[in-house]
N, C-alpha and C positions, 0 to 999 in steps of 0.2 A: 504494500500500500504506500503512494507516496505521499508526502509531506501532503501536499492540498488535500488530496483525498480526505488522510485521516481527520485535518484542521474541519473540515465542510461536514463532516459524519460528525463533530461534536458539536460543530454548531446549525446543525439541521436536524428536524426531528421524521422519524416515520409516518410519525401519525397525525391523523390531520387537527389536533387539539390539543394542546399539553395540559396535561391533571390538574393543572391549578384553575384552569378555565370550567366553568359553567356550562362549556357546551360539553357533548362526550365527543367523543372518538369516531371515527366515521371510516365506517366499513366498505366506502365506496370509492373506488379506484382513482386513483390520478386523472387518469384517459378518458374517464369516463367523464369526472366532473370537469375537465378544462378539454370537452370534444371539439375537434377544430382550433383549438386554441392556442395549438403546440407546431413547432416547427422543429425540422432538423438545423442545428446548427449552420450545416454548410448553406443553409437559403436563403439566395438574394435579396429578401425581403425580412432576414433577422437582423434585427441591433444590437447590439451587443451586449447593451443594459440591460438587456432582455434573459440571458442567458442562466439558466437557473440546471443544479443538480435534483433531477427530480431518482431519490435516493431507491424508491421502491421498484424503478425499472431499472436500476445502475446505469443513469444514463445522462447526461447532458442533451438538453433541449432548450429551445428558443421561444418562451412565449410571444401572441403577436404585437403586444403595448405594453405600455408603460402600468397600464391600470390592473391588466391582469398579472401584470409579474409582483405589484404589489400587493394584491389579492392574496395570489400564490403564498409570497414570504409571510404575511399574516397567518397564511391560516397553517404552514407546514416548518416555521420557522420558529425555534424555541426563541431566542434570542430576539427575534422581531414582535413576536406575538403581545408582549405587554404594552409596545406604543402601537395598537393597534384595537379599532372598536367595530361593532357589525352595525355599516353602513346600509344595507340591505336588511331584508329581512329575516327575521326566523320561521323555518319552516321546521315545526314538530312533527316527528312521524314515528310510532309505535317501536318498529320495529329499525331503526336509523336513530334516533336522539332527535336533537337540534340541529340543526345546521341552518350556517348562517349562508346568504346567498349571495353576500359581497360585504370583503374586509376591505376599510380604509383607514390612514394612520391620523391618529391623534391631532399630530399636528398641522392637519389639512382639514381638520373639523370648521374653522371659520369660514375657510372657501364652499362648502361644502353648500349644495343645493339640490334637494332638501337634504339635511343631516344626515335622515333618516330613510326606507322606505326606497333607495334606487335601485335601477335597474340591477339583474342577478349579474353576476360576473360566470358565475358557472353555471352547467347543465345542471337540474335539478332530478333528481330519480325517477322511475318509471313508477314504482309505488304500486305496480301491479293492476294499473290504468287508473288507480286512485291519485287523489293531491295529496297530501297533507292533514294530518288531522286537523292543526292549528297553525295561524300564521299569524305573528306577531313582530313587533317592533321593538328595536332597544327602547329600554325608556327613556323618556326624555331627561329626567331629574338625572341620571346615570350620565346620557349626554354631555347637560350641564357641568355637573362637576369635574365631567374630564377637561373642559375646557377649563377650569377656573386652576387645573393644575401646571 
């Protein structure tokens, strides 16, 4: 294993939520939830900023924006995930947890239109042609205070 490798494996997690967080863990694949969203490094059309270890296929890949690589780091990055709040929505579903449907970082909250509530960043599950039990929002007061940190 080399030096980067091993550095990027301690500071990248598996799974798509670290235990300190409120939401659980999510049992649904990389590929799945960023479908279409992934590029091979070598395409003309990847930046570079873009460029993320996506740990569970041993692979480097290129997402296609800037929004989804922050998404990404949010929701698969140990190290990233505390300046980060779910700008999207939650979607609860029995048999999945929580999941949030787009991470954005803390200190983009003022920019931010509406807060709360935007479009998903990722596919959301098949759910077996079902939605969701329940779809919810950060709360606001939670919002608030991150901003006042």
């Amino acid at each position: 294993m080399t030096t980067l490798s091993f550095l990027l494996s301690v500071f990248t997690s598996s799974s798509c939520f670290p235990s300190s967080s409120s939401l659980s863990h999510s049992p649904i694949s990389v590929s799945q939830l960023y479908a279409g969203k992934m590029l091979l490094t070598s395409d003309s059309a990847c930046d570079s900023e873009n460029i993320v270890l996506i740990q569970k296929l041993g692979t480097w890949r290129c997402l296609v924006n800037l929004e989804v690589t922050r998404d990404y780091n949010c929701r698969y990055n140990v190290a990233e995930r505390p300046s980060c709040y779910c700008c999207g929505e939650l979607h609860n579903y029995t048999e999945l947890g929580t999941l949030c449907t787009k991470f954005c970082k803390r200190e983009d909250m003022k920019n931010q239109q509406p807060r709360v509530g935007q479009q998903p960043i990722i596919e959301l599950p098949f759910n077996w042609g079902e939605g969701p039990d329940r779809v919810e929002l950060e709360e606001l007061e939670e919002v608030e205070e991150l901003e006042e940190v």
